[in-house]
C-alpha positions as CSV (number, residue, x, y, z in Angstrom):
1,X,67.3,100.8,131.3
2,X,70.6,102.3,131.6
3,X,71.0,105.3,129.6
4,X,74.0,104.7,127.0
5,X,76.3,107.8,128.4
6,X,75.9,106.1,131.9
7,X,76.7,102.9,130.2
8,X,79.7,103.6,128.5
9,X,81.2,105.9,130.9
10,X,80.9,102.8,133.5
11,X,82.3,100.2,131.3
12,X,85.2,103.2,130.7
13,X,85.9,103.4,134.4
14,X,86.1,99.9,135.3
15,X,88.4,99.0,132.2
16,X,91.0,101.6,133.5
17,X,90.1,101.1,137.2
18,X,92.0,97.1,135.9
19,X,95.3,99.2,135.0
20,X,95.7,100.4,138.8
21,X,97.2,97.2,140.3
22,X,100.5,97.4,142.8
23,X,102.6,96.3,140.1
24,X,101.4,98.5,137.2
25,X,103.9,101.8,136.7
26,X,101.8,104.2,138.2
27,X,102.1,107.3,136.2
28,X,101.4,105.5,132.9
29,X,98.1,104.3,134.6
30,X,97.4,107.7,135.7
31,X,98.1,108.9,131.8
32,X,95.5,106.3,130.9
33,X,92.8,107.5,132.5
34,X,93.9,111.2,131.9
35,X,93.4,110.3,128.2
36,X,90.1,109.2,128.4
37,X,88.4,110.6,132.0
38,X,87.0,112.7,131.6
39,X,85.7,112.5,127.8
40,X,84.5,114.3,125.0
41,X,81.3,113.5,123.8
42,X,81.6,109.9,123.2
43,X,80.1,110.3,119.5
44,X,81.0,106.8,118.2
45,X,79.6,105.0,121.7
46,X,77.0,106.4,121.5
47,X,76.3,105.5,117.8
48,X,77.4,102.2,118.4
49,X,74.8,101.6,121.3
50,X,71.8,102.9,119.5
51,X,72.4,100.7,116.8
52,X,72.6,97.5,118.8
53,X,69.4,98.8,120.9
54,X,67.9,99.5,117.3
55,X,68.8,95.6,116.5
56,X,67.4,94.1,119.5
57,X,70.3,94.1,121.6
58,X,70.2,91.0,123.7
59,X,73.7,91.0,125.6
60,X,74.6,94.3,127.5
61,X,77.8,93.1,128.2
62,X,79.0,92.9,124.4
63,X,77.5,96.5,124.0
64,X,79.5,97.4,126.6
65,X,82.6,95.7,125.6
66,X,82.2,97.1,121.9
67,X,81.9,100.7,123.0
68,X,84.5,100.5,125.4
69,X,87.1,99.2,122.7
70,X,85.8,101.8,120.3
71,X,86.6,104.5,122.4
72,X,90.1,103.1,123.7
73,X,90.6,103.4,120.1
74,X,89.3,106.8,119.5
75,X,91.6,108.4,122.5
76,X,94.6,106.3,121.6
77,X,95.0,108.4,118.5
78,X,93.9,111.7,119.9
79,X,97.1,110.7,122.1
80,X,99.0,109.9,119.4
81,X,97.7,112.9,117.0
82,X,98.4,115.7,119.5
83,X,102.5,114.4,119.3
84,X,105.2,116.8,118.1
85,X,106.0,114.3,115.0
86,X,102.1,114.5,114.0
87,X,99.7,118.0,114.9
88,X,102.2,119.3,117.9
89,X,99.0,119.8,119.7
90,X,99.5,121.3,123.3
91,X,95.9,120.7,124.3
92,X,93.2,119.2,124.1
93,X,89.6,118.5,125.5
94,X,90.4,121.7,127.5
95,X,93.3,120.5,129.2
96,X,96.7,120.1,128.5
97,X,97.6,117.2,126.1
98,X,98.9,113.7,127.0
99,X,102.3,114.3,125.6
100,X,102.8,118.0,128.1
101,X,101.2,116.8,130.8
102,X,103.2,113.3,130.8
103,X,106.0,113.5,128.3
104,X,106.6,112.2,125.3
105,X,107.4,108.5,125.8
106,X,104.4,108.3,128.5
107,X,102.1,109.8,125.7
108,X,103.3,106.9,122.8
109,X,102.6,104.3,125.6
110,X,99.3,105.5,126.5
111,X,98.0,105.7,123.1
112,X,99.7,102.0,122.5
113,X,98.0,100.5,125.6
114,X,94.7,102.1,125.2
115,X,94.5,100.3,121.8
116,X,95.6,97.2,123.3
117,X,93.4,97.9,125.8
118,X,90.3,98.3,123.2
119,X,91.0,94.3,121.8
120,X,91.3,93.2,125.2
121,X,87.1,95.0,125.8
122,X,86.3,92.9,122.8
123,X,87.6,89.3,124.0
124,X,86.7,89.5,127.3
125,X,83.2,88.6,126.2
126,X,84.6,85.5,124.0
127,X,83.1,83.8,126.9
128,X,79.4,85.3,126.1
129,X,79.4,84.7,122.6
130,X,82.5,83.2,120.7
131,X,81.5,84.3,117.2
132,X,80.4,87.7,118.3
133,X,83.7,88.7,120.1
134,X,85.5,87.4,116.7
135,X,83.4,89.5,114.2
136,X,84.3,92.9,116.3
137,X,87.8,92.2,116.8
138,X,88.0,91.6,113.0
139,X,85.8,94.9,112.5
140,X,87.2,96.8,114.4
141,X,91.0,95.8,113.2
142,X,89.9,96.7,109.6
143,X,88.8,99.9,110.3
144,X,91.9,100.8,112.8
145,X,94.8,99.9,110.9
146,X,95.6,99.2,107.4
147,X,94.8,99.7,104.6
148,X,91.4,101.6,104.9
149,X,91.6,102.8,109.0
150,X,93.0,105.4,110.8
151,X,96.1,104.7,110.5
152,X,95.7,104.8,106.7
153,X,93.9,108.4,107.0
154,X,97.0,109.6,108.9
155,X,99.2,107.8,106.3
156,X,97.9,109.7,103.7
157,X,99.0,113.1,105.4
158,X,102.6,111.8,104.6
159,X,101.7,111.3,100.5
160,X,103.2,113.6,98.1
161,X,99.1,113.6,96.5
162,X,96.3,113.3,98.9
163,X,92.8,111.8,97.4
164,X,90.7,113.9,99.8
165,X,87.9,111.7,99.4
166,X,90.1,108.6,100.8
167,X,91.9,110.6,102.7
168,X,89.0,111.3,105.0
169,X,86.9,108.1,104.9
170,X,90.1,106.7,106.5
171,X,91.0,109.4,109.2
172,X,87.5,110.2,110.4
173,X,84.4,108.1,108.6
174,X,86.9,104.3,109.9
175,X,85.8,104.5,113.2
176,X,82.3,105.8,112.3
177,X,81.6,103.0,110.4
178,X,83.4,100.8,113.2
179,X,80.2,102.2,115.4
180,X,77.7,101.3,113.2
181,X,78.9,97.7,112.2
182,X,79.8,96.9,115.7
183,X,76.5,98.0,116.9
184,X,75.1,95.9,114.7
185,X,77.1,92.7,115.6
186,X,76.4,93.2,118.9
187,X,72.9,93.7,118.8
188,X,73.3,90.4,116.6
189,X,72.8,91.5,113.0
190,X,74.7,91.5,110.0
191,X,77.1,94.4,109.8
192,X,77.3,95.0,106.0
193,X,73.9,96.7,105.8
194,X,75.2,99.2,108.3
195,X,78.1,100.2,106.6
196,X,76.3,103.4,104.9
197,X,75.1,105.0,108.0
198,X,78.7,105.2,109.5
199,X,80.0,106.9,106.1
200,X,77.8,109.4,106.1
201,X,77.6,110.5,109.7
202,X,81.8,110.0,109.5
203,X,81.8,112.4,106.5
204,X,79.4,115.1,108.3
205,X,81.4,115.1,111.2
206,X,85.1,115.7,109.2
207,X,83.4,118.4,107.1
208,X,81.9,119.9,110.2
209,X,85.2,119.5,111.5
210,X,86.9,121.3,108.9
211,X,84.7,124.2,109.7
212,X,85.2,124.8,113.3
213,X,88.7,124.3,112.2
214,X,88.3,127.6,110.1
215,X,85.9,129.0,112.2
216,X,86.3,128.4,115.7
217,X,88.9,130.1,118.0
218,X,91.5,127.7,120.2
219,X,89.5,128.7,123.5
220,X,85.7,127.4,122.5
221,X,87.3,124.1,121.0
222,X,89.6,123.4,123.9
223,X,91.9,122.0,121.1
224,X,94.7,124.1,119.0
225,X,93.1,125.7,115.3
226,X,93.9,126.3,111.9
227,X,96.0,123.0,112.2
228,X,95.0,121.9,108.5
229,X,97.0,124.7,107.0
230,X,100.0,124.6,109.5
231,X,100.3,120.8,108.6
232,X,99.6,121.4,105.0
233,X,96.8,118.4,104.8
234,X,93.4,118.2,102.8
235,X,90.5,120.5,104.2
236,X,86.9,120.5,102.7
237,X,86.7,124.2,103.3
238,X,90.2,124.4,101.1
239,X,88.6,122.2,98.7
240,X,85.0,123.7,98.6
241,X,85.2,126.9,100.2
242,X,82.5,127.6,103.4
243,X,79.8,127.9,101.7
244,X,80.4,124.7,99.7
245,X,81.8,122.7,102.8
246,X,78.0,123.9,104.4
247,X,75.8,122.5,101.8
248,X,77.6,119.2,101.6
249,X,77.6,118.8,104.9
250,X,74.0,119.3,105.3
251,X,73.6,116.4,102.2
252,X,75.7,114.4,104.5
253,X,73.4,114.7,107.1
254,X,70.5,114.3,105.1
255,X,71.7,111.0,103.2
256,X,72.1,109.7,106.8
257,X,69.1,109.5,107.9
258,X,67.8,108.0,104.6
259,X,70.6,105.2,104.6
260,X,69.3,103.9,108.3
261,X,68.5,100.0,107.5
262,X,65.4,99.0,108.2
263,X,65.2,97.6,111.9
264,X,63.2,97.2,115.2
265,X,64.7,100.4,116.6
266,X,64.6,102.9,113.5
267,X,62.4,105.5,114.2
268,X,64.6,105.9,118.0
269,X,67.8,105.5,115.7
270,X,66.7,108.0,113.5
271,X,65.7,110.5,116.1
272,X,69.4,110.3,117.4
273,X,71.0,110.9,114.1
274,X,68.7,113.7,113.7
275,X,69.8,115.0,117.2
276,X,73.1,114.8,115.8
277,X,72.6,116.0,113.1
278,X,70.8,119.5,114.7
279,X,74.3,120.1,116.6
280,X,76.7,119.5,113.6
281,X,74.6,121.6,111.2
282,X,74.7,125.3,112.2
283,X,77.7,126.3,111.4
284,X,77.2,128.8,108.7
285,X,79.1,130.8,106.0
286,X,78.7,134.0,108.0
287,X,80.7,133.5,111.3
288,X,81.5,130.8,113.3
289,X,78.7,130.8,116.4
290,X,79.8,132.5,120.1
291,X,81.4,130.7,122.5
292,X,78.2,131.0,124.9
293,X,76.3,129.3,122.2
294,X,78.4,126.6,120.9
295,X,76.2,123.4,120.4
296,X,78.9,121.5,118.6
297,X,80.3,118.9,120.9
298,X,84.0,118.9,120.9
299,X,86.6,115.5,120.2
């Protein structure tokens, strides 16, 4: 079997590979697949295809077409985050951001067509399974836009009082969530049960992400720091302090693994989270860790 990175980096390539026609404006399709060739990590993916393998995936193809969109999604706002009117981010990923490397208008377009892009994935295998492609267009609208998505967590950052709590379930644990639900709807399970999983690991990844915001230098992240006290928004280390961000992470983690449903696939579901969970955990109170030894993957 395909391994999932292989899987989901193919399904990226051809998606974008159908943006370079003759009568497509060319530099916008070369912004698309600088957004998202090559990637991060591909966190949520990867979550989302162990959870339909864990459920007895039956269909690659809606896998596929699940991750796909939930990744369009995911770089869309990177795009969109790294603008002047939101973080001002020059980089990203190592590289220059979208906005630099393009300009601004290019940058808005390419985050708006890589989300249009993400609901085209999902009903492109309408013909596959009708009430399938439905469920994860509706799953993955709810956990985009409003009032509990993304675009909700990066609504808050414009309140007068942020509840930290909401604040980050919507920016960073949405999409998280997304993965698990979706994985299970394409692996043909109900997605409620799955809904726990994705907070947790969501709220172990902003935490840790709060950290290496504190922690980390520009250069190891590939990514500008200290952006949560430029921009004034919610941090956990702020809230907590290190040492308090540390151990709730690590409770993050732990409740993660506990919350996994019960399911064909758990133990090999478990294992990844666990894998996951050994690169997010070792940031300590004492120093951020070396370049050289940096085992966190970056956005």
């Amino acid at each position: 079997m395909m391994a999932f990175s292989d899987r989901i980096e193919a399904a990226l390539g051809l998606a974008i590979a159908r943006c370079r026609t003759p009568a497509a404006p060319r530099r916008l399709a070369s912004a698309l697949d600088y957004a998202v060739l090559p990637g991060g990590a591909r966190i949520r993916p990867t979550i989302l295809l162990g959870v339909a393998a864990a459920c007895g995936e039956d269909r690659l193809e809606i896998g596929d077409a699940a991750a796909t969109a939930l990744e369009f999604i995911h770089c869309g706002s990177l795009v969109h985050d790294d603008l002047p009117c939101f973080d001002d981010a020059d980089t990203r990923r190592g590289k220059p951001s979208v906005h630099v490397a393009y300009s601004q208008p290019l940058a808005v377009l390419t985050g708006d067509s890589l989300i249009i892009l993400a609901f085209e994935q999902l009903a492109r295998v309408a013909e596959i399974d009708p009430v399938r492609s439905a469920r994860l267009v509706m799953t993955l609208a709810q956990h985009t836009g409003m009032p509990g998505g993304i675009c909700a967590g990066q609504g808050w950052e414009s309140e007068a009082e942020i509840d930290l709590d909401a604040y980050h379930n919507a920016k960073t644990a949405a999409l998280f969530v997304a993965a698990t639900q979706m994985g299970a709807i394409a692996g043909g399970q109900e997605p409620g049960p799955w809904a726990e999983l994705g907070a947790r690991i969501g709220a172990a990844f902003q935490i840790a992400d709060d950290l290496r915001d504190t922690l980390y230098d520009a250069e190891t992240l590939g990514k500008p720091v200290g952006q949560d006290d430029l921009n004034g928004r919610p941090n956990a280390v702020a809230s907590l302090g290190v040492a308090g961000a540390v151990s709730k992470l690590k409770d993050s983690l732990s409740g993660a693994i506990a919350s996994i449903p019960s399911c064909p696939g758990e133990a090999m579901l478990a294992q990844m989270v666990q894998r996951y969970a050994e690169k997010l955990a070792p940031v300590t109170p004492a120093a951020a860790p070396a370049p050289a030894r940096r085992t966190v993957p970056g956005e």
